[in-house]
Backbone as CSV, one residue per row, in Angstrom:
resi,resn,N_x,N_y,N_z,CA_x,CA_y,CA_z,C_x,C_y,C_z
1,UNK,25.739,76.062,13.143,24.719,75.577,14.036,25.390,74.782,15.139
2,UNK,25.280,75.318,16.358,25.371,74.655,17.428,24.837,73.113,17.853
3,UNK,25.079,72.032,17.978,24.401,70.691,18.594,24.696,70.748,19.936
4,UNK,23.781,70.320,20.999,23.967,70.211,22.191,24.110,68.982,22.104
5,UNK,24.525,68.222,23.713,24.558,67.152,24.207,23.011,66.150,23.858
6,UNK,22.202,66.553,24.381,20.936,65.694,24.100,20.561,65.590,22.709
7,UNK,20.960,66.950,22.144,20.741,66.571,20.601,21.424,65.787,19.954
8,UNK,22.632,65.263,20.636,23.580,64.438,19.960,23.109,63.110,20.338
9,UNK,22.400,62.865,21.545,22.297,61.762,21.713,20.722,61.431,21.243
10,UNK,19.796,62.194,20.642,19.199,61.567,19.937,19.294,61.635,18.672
11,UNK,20.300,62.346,17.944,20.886,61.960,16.603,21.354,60.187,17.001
12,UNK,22.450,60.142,17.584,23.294,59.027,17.850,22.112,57.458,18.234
13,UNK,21.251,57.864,19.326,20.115,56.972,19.146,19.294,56.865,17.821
14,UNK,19.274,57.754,17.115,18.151,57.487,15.877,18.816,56.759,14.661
15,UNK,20.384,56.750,14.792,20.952,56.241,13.868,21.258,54.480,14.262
16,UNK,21.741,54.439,15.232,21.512,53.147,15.683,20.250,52.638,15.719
17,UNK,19.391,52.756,16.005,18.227,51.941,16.077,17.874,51.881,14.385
18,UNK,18.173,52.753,13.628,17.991,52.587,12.183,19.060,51.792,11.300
19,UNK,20.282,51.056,12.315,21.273,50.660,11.562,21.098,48.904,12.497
20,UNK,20.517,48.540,13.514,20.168,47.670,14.174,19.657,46.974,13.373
21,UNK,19.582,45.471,13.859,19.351,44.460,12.862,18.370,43.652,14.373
22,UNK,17.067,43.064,14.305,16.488,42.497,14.785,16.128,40.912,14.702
23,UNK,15.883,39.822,15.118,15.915,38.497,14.613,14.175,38.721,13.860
24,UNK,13.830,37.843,13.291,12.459,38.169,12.510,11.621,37.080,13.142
25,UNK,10.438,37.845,13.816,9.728,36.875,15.090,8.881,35.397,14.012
26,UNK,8.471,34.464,14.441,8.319,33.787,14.038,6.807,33.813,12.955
27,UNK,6.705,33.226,12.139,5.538,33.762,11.323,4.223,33.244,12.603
28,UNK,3.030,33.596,12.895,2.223,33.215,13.526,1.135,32.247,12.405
29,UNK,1.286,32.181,11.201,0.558,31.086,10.057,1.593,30.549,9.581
30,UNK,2.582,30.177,9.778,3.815,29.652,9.654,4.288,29.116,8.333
31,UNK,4.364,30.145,7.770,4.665,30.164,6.681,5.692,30.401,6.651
32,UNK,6.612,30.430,7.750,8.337,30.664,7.647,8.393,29.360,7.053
33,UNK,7.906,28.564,7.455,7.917,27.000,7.435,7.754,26.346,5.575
34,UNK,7.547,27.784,4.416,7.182,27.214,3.146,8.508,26.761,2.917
35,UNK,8.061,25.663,2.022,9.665,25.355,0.569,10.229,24.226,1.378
36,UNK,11.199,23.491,1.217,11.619,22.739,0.809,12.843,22.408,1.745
37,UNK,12.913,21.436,2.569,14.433,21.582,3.982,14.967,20.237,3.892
38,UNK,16.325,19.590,4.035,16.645,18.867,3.976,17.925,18.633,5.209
39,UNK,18.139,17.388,5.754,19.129,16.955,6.619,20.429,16.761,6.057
40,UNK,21.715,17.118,6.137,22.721,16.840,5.576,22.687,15.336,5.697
41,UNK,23.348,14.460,5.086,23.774,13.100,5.102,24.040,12.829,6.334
42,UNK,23.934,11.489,7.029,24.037,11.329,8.479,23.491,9.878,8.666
43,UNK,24.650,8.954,9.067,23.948,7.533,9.423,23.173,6.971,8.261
44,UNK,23.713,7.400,6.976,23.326,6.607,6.041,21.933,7.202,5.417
45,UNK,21.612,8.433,5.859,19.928,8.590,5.333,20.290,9.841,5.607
46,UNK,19.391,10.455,4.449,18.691,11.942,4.873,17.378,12.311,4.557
47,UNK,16.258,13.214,5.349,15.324,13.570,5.985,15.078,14.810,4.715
48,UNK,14.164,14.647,3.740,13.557,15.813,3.309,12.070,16.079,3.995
49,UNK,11.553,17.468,3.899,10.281,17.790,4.452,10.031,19.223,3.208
50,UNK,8.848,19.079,3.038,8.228,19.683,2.048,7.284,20.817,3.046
51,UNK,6.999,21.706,3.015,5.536,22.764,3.353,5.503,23.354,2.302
52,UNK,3.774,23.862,1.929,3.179,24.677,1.458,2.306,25.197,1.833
53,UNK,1.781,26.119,2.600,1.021,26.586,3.676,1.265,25.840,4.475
54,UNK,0.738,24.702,5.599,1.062,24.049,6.627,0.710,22.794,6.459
55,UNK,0.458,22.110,4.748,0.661,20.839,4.245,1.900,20.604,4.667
56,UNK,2.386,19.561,4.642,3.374,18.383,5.195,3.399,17.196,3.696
57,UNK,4.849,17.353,3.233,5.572,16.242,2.517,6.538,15.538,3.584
58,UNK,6.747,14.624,3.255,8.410,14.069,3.874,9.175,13.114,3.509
59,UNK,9.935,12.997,3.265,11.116,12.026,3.055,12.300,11.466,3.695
60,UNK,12.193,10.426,4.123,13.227,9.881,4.622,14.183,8.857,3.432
61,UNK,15.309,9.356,3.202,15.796,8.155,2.271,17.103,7.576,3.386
62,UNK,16.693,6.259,2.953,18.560,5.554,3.416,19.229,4.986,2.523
63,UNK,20.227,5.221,2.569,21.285,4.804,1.722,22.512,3.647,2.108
64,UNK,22.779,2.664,1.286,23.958,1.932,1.391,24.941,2.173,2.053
65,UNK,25.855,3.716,1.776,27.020,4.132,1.840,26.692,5.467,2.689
66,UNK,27.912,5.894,3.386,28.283,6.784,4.094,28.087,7.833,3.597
67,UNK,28.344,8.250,2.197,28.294,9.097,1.676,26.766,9.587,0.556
68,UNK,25.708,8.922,1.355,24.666,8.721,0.815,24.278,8.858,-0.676
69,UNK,25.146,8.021,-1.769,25.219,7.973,-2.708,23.803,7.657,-2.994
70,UNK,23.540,5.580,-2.554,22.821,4.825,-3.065,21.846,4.494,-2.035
71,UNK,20.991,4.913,-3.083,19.577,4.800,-2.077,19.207,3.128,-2.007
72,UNK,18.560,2.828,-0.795,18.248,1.768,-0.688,16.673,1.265,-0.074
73,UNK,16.207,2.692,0.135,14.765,2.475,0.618,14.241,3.424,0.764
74,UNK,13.165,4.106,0.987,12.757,5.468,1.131,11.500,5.123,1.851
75,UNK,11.283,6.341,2.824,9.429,6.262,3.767,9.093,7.370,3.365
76,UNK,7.965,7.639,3.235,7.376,8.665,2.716,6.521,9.212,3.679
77,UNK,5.713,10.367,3.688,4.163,10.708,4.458,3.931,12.016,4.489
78,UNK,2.736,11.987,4.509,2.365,13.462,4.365,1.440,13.731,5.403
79,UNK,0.847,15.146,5.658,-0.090,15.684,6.912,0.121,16.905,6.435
80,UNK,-0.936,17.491,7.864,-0.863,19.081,8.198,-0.780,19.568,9.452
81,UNK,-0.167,20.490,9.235,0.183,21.048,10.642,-0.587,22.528,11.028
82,UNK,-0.999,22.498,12.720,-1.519,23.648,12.829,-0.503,24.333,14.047
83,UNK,-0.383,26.047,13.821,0.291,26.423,14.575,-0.303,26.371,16.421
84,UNK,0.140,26.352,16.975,-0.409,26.492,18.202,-0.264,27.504,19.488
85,UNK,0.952,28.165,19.441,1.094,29.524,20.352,3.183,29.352,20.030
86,UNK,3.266,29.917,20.926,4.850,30.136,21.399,5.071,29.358,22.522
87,UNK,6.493,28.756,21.889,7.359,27.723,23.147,8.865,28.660,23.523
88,UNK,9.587,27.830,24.219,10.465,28.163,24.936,11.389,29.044,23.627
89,UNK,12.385,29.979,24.067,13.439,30.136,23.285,13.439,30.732,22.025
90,UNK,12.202,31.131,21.805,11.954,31.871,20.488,10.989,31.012,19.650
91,UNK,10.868,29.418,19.895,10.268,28.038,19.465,8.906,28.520,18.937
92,UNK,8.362,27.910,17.994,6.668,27.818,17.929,6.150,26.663,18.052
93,UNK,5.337,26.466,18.794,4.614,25.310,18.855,3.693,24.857,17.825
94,UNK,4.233,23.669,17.088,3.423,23.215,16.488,2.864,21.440,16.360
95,UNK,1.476,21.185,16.149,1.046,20.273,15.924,1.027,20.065,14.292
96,UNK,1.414,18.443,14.324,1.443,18.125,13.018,0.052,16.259,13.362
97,UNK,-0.521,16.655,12.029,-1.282,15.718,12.170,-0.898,14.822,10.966
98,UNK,-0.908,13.448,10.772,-0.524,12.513,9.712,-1.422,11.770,8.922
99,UNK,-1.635,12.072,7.912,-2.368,11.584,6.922,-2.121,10.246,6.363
100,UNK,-0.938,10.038,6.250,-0.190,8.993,5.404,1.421,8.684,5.416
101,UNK,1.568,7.268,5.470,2.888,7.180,5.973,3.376,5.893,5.000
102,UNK,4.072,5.894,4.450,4.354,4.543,3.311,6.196,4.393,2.904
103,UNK,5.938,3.234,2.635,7.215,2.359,2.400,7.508,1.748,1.261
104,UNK,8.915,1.915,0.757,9.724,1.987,-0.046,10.759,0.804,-0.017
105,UNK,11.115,-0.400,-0.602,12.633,-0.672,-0.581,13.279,-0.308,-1.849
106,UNK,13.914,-0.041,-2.200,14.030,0.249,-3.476,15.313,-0.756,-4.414
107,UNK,15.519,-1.996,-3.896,16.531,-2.687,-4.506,16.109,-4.343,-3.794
108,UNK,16.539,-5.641,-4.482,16.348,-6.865,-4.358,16.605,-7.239,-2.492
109,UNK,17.959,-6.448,-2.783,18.635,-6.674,-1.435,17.750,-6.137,0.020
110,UNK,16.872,-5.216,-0.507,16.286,-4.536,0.742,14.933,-4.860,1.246
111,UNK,14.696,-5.071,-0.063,13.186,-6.255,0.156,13.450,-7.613,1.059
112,UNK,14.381,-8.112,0.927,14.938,-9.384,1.351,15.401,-9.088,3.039
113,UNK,15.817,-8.187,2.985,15.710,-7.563,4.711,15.006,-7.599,5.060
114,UNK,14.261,-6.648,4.862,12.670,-6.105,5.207,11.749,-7.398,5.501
115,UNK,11.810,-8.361,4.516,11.158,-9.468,4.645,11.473,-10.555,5.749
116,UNK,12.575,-10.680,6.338,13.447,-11.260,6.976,12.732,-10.383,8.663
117,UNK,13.217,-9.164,8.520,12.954,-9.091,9.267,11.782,-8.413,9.873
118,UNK,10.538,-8.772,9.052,9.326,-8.845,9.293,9.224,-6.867,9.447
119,UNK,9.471,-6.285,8.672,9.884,-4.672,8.820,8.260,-4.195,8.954
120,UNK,7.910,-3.571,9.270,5.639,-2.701,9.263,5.375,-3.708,9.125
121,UNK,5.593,-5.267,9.858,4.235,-6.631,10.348,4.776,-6.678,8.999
122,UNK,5.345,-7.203,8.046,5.190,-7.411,6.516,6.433,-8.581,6.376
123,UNK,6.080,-9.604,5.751,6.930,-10.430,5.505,7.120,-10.902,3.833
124,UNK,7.029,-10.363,3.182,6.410,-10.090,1.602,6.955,-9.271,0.569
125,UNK,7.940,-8.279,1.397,8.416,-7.273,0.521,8.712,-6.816,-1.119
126,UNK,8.613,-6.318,-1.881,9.522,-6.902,-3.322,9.686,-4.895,-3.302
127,UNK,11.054,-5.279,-4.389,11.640,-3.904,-4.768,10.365,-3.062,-5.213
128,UNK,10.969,-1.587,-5.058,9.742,-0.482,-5.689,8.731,-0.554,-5.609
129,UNK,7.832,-1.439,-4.605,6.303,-1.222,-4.655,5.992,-0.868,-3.186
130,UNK,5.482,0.595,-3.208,5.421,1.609,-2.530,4.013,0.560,-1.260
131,UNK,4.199,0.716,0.003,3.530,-0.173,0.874,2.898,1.461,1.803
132,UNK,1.392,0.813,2.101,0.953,1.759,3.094,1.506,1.625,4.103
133,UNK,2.020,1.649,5.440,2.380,1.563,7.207,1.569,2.225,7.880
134,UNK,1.081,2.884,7.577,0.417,3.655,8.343,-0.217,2.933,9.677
135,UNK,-0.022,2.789,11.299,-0.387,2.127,11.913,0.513,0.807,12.099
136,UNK,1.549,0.739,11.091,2.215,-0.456,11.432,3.700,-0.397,12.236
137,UNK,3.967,-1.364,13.206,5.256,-1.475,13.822,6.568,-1.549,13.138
138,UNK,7.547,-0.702,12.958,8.418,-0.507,11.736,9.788,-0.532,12.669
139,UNK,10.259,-1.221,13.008,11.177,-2.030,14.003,11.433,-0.336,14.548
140,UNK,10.664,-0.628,15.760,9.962,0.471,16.771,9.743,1.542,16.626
141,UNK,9.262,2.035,15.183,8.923,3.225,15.049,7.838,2.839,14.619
142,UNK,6.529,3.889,14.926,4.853,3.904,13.572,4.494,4.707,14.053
143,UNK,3.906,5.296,13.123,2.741,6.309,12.697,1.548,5.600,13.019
144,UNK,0.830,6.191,13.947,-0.636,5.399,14.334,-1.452,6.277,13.204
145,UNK,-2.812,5.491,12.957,-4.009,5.683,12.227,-4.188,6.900,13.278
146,UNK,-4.356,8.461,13.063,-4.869,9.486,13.299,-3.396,10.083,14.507
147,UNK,-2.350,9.584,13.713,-1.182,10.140,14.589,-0.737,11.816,14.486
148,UNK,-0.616,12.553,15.821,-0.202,13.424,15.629,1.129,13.618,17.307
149,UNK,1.710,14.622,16.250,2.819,15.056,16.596,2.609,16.506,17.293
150,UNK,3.050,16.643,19.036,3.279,17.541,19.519,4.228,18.377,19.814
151,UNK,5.482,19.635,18.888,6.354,19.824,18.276,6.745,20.838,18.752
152,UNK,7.992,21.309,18.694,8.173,22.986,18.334,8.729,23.195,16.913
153,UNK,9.049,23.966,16.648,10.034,24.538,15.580,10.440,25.482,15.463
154,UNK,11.647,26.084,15.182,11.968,27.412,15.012,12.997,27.302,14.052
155,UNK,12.699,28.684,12.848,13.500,28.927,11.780,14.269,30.043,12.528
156,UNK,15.484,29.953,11.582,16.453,30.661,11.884,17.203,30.806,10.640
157,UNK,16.769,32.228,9.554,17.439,32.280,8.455,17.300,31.043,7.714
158,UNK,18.328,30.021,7.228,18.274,29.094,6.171,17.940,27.762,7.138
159,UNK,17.757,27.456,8.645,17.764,26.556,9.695,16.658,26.443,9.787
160,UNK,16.476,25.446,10.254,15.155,24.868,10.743,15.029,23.736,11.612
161,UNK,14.734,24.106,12.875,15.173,23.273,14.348,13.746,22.481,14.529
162,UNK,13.481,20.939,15.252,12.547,20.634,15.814,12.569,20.487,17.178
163,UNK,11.363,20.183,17.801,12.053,19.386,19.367,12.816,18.111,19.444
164,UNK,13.507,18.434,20.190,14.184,16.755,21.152,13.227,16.105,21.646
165,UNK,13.290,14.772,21.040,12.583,13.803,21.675,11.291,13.545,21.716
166,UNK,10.630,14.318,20.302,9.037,14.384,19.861,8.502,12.941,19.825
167,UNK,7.048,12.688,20.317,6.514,11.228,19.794,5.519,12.003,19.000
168,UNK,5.366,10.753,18.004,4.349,10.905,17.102,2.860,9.458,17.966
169,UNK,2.251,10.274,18.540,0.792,9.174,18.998,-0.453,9.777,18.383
170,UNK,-1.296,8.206,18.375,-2.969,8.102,18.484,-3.716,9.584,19.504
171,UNK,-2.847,9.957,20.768,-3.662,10.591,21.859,-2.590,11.239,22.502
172,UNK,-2.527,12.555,22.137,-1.470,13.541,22.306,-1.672,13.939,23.329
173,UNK,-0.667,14.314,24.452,-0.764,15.166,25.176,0.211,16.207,25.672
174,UNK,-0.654,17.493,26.221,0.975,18.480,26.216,1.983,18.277,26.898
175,UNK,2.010,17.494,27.587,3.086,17.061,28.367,4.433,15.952,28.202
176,UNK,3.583,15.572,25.940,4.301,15.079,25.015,5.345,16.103,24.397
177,UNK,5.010,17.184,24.566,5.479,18.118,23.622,6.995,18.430,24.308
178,UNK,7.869,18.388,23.542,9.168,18.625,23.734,9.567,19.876,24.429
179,UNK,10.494,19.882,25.325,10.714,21.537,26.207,11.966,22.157,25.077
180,UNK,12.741,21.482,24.210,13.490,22.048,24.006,14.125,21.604,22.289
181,UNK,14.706,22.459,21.763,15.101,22.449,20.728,15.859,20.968,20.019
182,UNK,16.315,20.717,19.286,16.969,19.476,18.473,18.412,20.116,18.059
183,UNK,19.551,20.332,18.487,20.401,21.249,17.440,21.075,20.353,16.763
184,UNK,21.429,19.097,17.025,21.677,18.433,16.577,21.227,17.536,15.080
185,UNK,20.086,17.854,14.721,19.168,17.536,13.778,18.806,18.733,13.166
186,UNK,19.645,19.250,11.958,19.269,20.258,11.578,18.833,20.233,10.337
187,UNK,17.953,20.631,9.654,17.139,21.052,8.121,17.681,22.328,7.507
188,UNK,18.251,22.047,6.537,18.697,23.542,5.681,17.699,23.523,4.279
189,UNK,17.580,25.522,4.300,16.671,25.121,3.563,16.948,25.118,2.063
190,UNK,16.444,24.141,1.042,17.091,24.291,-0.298,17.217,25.533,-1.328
191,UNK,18.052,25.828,-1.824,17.754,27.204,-2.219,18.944,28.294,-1.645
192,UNK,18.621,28.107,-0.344,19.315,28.910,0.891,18.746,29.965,0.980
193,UNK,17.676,30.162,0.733,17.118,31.823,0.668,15.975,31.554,1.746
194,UNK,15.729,32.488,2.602,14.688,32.578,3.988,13.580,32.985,3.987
């Protein structure tokens, strides 16, 4: 059997496009977003975040040591997030709304900080007893009563990117919402599976 030229080149096209590998567009119910992501160690703390459908866990722990052995305090909070369209770069836009935001010292020594230095308006601290913040000044960070977050995100295999320079406010607006990725702040996801 004879092959011509065009027949070769749509053999040769049909095999490539069947041997091509595509990036996987972003879920539109964002459920890329399920399971479980964490920040490598960094400045003494690392950043867990929980999804299950577009519930919101989170964890911030800090630690003593460099090598984030020993924990020394933990913030907690939870919300939900709704997807909202497509951002720059492959990004999805998402809003996260906050339910709950609470505080942790978890040792003598950290209460005694915290207390000192008046940490969420609180001058009172004692080890392990978990404090609401929600709404409170947390040496310049808070979560306002009905705070939401105007975001992107984009997964990438085991990655998981936010925006640069997100605020979390009372009265969002799009012009809060970050133009561009975080690469620097990265979430891997536990497991390693996508």
């Amino acid at each position: 059997m004879k092959i011509t030229l065009p027949t070769n080149l749509v053999l040769l096209a049909t095999l490539m496009s069947a041997c091509a590998t595509t990036p996987a567009a972003p879920a539109a119910d964002g459920s890329d977003l399920n399971g479980t992501w964490k920040t490598a160690c960094g400045n003494k703390s690392i950043t867990t975040i929980e999804y299950a459908g577009l519930s919101l866990k989170g964890t911030y722990t800090a630690y003593a040591d460099d090598a984030c052995a020993t924990p020394v305090a933990v913030n907690t909070w939870s919300g939900h997030s709704t997807i909202t369209g497509a951002g720059a770069d492959g990004a999805t836009k998402i809003d996260v709304h906050f339910d709950s935001f609470r505080a942790t010292a978890l040792t003598e020594e950290q209460a005694t900080k915290w207390s000192g230095w008046g940490y969420c308006e609180k001058t009172d601290w004692a080890a392990n007893a978990e404090v609401d913040v929600m709404g409170k000044q947390c040496q310049g960070f808070a979560v306002p009563q009905g705070g939401v977050n105007l975001d992107l995100y984009k997964v990438s295999g085991t990655t998981l990117l936010f925006g640069k320079g997100s605020k979390i406010t009372a009265e969002p607006h799009e012009a809060d919402r970050p133009a561009a990725l975080n690469a620097g702040w990265a979430f891997q996801k536990a497991g390693g599976a996508s």
